[in-house]
C-alpha positions as CSV (number, residue, x, y, z in Angstrom):
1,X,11.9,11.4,-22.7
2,X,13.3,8.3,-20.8
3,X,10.7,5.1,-22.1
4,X,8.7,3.5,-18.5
5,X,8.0,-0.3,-18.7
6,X,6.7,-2.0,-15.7
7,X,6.7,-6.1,-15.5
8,X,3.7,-7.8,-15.1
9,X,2.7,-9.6,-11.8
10,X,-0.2,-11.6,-10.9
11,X,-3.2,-8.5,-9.7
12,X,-3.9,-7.8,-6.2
13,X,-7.3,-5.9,-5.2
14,X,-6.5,-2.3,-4.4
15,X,-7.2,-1.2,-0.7
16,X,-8.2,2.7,-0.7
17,X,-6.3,3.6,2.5
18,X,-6.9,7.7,2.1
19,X,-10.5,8.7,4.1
20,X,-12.4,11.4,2.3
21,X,-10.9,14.3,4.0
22,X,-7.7,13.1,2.6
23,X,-9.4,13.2,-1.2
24,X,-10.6,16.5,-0.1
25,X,-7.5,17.7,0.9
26,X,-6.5,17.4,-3.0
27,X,-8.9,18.6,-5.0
28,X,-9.3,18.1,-8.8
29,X,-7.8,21.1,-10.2
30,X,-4.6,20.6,-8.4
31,X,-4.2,17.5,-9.3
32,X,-2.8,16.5,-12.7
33,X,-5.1,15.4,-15.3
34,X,-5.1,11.9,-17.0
35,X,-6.9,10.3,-19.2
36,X,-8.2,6.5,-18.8
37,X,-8.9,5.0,-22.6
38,X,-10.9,1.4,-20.9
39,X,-13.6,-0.3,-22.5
40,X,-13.6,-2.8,-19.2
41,X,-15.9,-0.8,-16.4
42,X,-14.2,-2.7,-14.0
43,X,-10.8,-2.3,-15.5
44,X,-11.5,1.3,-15.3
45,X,-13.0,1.6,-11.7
46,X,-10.4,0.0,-10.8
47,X,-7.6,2.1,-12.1
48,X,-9.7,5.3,-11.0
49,X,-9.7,3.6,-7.5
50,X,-5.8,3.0,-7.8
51,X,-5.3,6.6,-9.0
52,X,-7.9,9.1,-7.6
53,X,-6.3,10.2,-4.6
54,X,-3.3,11.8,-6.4
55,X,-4.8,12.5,-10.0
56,X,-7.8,13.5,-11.5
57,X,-8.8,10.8,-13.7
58,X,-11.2,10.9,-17.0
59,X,-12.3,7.5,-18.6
60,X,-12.6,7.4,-22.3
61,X,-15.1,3.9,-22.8
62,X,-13.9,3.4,-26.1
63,X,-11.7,5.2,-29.2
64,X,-15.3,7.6,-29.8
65,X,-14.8,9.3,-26.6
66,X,-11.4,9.6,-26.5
67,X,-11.8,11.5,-29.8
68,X,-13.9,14.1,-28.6
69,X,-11.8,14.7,-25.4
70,X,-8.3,15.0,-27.0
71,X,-9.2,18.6,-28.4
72,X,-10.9,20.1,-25.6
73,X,-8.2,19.8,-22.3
74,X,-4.8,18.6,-21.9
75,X,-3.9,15.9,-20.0
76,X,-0.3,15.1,-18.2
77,X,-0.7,11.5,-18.7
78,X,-2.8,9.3,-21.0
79,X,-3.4,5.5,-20.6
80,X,-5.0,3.5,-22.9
81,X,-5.9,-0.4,-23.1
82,X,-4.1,-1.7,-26.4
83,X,-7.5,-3.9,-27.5
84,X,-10.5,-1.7,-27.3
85,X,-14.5,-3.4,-27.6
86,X,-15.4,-3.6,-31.3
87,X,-12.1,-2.4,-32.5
88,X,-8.9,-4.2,-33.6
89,X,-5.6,-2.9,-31.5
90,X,-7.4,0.8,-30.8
91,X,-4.7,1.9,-28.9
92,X,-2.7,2.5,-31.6
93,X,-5.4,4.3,-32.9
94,X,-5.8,6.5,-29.3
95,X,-1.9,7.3,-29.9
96,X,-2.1,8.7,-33.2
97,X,-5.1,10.9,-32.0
98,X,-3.2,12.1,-29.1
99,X,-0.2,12.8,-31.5
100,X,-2.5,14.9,-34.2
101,X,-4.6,16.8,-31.1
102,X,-3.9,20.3,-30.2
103,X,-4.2,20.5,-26.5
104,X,-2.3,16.7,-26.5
105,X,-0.1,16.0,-29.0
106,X,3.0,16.5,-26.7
107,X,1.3,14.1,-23.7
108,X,3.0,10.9,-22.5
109,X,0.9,7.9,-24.0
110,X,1.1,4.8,-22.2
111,X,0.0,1.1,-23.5
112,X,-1.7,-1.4,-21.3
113,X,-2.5,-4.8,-22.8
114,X,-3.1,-8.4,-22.1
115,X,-1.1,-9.2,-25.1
116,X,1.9,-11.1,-25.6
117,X,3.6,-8.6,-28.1
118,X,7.3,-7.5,-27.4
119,X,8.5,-4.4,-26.1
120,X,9.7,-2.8,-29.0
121,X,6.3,-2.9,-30.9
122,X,5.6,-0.7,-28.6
123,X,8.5,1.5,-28.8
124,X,8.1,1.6,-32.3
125,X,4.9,3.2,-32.4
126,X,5.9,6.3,-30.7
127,X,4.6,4.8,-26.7
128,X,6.1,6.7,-23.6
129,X,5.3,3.3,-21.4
130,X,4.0,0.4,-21.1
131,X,2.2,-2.0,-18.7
132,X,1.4,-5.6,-19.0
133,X,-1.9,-7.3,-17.9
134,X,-2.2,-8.3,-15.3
135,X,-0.5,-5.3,-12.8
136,X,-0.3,-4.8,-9.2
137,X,-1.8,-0.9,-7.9
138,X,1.9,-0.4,-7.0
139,X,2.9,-1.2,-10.7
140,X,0.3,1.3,-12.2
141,X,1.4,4.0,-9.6
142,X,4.7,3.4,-10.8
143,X,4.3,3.7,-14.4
144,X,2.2,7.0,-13.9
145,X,4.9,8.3,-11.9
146,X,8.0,8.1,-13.9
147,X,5.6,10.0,-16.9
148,X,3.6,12.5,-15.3
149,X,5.9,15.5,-14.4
């Protein structure tokens, strides 16, 4: 599996250019699945609002939920924030549960984080991408692209 990084660029707000008949037009179950591991509501809203016209997107609000999730569907893609509320560096934490699920264990895991650590920290630990804090919409739709198949 090739390794996706995008480079961070200063955020821009995400316009929603697609009317409802458009949403419509693709509904949930044809979409592919991912899975958003946020703790920030707005973070998340905002990635849902990035990503909802082409996938169907699940938020995970912290490591807990995430847990009970892995083992009960599979998702093409998940995405998880690197520093989860109340936990130190989670996402590690969300990658080894992906890695030891049985409906996940194969699924692309990507890191987001506001943290200056380098690349192959990332690599290291077994992440299929990565995306720095802050990202543009076209920068997320990117990443999910080149690891959703």
């Amino acid at each position: 599996m090739e390794w996706a990084m995008t480079q961070a660029e200063p955020a821009k707000p995400a316009e929603n250019k697609s009317s409802e008949s458009d949403r419509a037009a693709g509904s949930p179950a044809s979409q592919p699945a991912l899975l958003i591991v946020e703790d920030d509501e707005i973070t998340a809203c905002y990635m849902q609002e990035v990503l909802g016209n082409l996938y169907d997107c699940q938020v995970a609000y912290n490591l807990n939920e995430a847990l009970k999730v892995f083992n009960e569907k599979s998702y093409a893609l998940i995405l998880t924030d690197m520093h989860l509320l109340g936990g130190v560096l989670d996402g590690y934490a969300v990658l080894e549960a992906a890695r030891r699920s049985q409906c996940n264990q194969l699924t692309p895991v990507a890191a987001i984080t506001g943290l200056n650590l380098p690349r192959s920290n990332f690599i290291q630990a077994g992440f299929d991408g990565l995306l720095y804090k802050p990202y543009t919409p076209d920068e997320l739709l990117d990443l999910v692209k080149q690891l959703v198949y």
